[in-house]
Steps between C-alpha positions, in 0.01 A plus 500: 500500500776741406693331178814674445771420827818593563722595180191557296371767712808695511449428116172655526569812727814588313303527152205714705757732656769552202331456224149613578588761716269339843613658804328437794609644868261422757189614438565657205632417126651721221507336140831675253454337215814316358393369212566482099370770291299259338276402785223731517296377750534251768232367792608368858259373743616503818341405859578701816334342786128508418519758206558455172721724232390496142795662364557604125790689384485677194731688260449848344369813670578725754616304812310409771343268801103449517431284803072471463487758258659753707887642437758397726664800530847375551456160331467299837271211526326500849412156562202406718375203636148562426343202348453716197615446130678848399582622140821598457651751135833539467598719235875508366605720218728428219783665623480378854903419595396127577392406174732242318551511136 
């Protein structure tokens, strides 16, 4: 049973899209971190048809995507509808322009 209607999941999608940084187009999602400089590291767990995302997004470091351990070259999230449970590392550094102070 979904829980959160109307209002509340505009609630919902606007925190995941402006202040996490969730974009999803189709079959595919981008995160771009939005967040305070504080925060530094955040999970999401999100379901696309039969698969499931374990995402964690992490401050410091060079920046970069790891979708199953392997880089996503141009920070894209291919999402599949696999049945399978993928790991997903995004990396953020401190300077990244989306970071709030």
């Amino acid at each position: 049973m979904d829980l959160v209607h109307g209002a509340g999941q505009r609630v919902v999608r606007v925190g995941l899209e402006a202040i996490l940084g969730f974009r999803k187009e189709g079959d595919t999602l981008r995160i771009v971190p939005c967040v305070p400089r504080s925060w530094t590291e955040y999970r999401i767990t999100y379901r696309h048809r039969s698969a499931v995302y374990e995402i964690v997004v992490r401050r410091g470091g060079p920046s970069e995507v790891r979708v199953d351990g392997r880089v996503a070259g141009d920070g894209t999230i291919a999402l599949a509808d696999d049945g399978a449970r993928h790991e997903v590392l995004i990396v953020h550094g401190q300077d990244d322009p989306g970071a709030q102070g």
